[in-house]
NULUM-841567 format. One record per residue (C-alpha): residue number from 1; residue in one letter; x, y, z. Coordinates in nm, 3 decimals, always signed. Example, Ala and Ser with C-alpha at 12.3 -4.5 7.8 and 13.67 -1.06 7.14 Angstrom:
% residues 2
1, A, +1.230, -0.450, +0.780
2, S, +1.367, -0.106, +0.714
This chain:
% residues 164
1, X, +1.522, -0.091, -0.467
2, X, +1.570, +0.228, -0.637
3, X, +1.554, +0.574, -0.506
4, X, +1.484, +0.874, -0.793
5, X, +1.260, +1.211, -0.841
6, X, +1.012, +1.260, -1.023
7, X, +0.754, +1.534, -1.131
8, X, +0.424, +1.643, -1.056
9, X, +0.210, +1.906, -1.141
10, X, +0.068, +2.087, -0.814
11, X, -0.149, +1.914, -0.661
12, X, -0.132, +1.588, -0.772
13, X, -0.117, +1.302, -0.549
14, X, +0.136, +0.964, -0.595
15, X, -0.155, +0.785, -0.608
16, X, -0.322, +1.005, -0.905
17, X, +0.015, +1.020, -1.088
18, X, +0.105, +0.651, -1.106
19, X, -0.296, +0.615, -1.212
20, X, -0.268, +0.825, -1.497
21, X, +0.068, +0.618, -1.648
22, X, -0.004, +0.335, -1.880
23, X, +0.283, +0.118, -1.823
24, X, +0.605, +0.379, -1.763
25, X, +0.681, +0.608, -1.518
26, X, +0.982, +0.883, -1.586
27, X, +1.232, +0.842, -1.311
28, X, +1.542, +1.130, -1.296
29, X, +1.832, +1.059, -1.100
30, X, +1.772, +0.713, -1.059
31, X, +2.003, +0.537, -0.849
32, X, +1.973, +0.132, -0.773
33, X, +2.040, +0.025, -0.400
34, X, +2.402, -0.152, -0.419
35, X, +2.489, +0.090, -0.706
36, X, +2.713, +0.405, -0.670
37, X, +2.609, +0.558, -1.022
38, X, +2.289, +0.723, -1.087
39, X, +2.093, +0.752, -1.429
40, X, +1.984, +1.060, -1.562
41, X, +1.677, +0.917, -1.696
42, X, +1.474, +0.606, -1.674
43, X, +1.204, +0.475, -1.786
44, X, +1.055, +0.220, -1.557
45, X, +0.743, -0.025, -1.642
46, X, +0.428, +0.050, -1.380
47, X, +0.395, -0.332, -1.340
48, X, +0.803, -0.341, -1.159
49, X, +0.671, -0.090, -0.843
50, X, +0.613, -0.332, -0.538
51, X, +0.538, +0.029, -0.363
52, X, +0.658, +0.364, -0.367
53, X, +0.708, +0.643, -0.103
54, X, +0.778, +1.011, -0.114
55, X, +1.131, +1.018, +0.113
56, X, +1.104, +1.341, +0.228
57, X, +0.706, +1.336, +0.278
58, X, +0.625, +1.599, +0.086
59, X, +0.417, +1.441, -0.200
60, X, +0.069, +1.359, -0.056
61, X, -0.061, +1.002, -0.099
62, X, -0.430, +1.057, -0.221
63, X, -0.609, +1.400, -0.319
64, X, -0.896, +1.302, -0.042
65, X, -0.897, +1.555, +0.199
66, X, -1.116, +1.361, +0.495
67, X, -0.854, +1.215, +0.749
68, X, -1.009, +0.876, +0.837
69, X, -0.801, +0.692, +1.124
70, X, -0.684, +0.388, +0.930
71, X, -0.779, +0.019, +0.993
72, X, -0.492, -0.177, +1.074
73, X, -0.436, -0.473, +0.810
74, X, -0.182, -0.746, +0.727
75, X, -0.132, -0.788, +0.385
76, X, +0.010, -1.098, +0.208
77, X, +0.210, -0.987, -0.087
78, X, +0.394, -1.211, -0.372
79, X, +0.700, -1.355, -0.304
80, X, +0.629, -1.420, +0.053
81, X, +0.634, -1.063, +0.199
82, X, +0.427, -0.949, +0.468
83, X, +0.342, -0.583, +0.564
84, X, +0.105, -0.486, +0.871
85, X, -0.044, -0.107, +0.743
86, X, -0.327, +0.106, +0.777
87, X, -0.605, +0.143, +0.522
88, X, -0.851, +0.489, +0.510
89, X, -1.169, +0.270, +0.532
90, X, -1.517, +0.376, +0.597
91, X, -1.619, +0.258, +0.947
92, X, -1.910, +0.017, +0.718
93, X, -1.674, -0.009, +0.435
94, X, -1.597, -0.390, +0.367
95, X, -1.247, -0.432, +0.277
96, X, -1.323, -0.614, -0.018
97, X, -1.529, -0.308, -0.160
98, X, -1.271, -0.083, -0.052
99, X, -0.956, -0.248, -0.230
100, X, -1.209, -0.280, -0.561
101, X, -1.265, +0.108, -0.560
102, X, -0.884, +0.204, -0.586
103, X, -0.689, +0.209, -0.889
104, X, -0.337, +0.014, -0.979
105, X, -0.214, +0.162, -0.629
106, X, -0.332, +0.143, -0.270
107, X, -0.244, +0.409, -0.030
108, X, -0.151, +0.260, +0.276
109, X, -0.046, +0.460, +0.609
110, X, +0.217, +0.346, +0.879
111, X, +0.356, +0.063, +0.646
112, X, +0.597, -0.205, +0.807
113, X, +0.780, -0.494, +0.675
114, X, +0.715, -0.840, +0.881
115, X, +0.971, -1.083, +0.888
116, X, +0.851, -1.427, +0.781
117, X, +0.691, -1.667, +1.009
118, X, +0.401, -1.672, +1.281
119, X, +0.405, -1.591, +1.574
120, X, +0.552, -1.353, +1.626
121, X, +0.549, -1.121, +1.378
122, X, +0.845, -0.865, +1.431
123, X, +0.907, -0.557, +1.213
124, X, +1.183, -0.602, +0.979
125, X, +1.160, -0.273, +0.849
126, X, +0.929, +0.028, +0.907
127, X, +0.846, +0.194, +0.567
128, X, +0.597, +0.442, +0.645
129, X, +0.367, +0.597, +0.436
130, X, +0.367, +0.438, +0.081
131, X, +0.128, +0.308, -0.224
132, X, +0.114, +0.003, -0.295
133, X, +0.099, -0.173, -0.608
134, X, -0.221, -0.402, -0.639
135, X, -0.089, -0.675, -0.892
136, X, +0.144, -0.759, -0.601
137, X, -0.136, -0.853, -0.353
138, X, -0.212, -1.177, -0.266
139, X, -0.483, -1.108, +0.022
140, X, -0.527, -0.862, +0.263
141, X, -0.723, -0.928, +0.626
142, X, -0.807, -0.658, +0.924
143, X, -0.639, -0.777, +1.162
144, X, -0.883, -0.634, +1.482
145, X, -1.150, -0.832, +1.311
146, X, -0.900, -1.156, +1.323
147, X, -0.832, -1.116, +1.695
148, X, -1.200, -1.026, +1.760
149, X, -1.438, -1.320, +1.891
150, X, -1.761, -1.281, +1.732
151, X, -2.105, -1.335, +1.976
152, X, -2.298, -1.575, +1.740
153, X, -2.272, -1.668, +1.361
154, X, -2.446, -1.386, +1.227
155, X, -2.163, -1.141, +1.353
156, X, -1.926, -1.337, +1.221
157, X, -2.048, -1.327, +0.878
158, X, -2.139, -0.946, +0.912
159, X, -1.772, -0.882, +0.978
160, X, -1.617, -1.075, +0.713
161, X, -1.899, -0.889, +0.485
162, X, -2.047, -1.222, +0.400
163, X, -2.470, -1.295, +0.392
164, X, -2.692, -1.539, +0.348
């Protein structure tokens, strides 16, 4: 893990900045967990970002300015990691359509870290709001939908978002 600044022009979003990078992002006063010396610069390849945060909250995720209340997901990432979020979603927004809209990153609300195993799934660590790097996802699920019995085979399929 690394903790460093970086900058923005007014207005952006993290989201919007890490789109508009090809493959580096500028990092100043980097400084690697484990690691008492900083770097003054580095230049960091976009495909190395499992997820990034603002620490102090003061760098909006996304430019959107509707407030949706999120959808609560689990989300299988490489490596065996599993976080439990919340996605901005469209009430008739399938997931799948949703995830294929965004860019590299996915802004995710609420993030927390699950230790490994089921069940149960305790929080390892609560991460908050973050963006997510898509090359990192394995598969993501709602999990409201999971617990949710459907009435007959139709509303199964219309809440997985798959037809005849």
């Amino acid at each position: 893990m690394v903790e460093a600044s970086i900058t923005l022009a007014e207005g952006h979003s993290l989201v919007s900045w890490l789109a508009n990078r090809k493959s580096y992002v500028t990092l100043r006063g980097a400084k690697w967990s484990g690691n008492e010396e900083s770097s003054y610069f580095v230049a960091l390849k976009i495909d190395q970002i499992l997820w990034a945060t603002a620490m102090d909250n003061d760098i909006p995720l996304t430019t959107a300015s509707a407030q949706l209340t999120p959808r609560q997901v689990e989300i299988q990432l490489e490596g065996g990691l599993l976080m439990r979020a919340g996605l901005s979603i469209s009430e008739r927004q399938r997931l799948s359509d949703y995830l294929e809209s965004l860019g590299a990153f996915i802004p995710v609300r609420n993030a927390q870290l699950l230790k490994s195993g089921r069940p149960p799934k305790d929080v390892n660590v609560t991460l908050g709001d973050l963006v997510l790097n898509q090359s990192a996802v394995q598969a993501v699920w709602e999990t409201a939908q999971q617990n949710a019995a459907p009435d007959d085979e139709h509303a199964s399929e219309a809440a997985s978002g798959f037809y005849r």
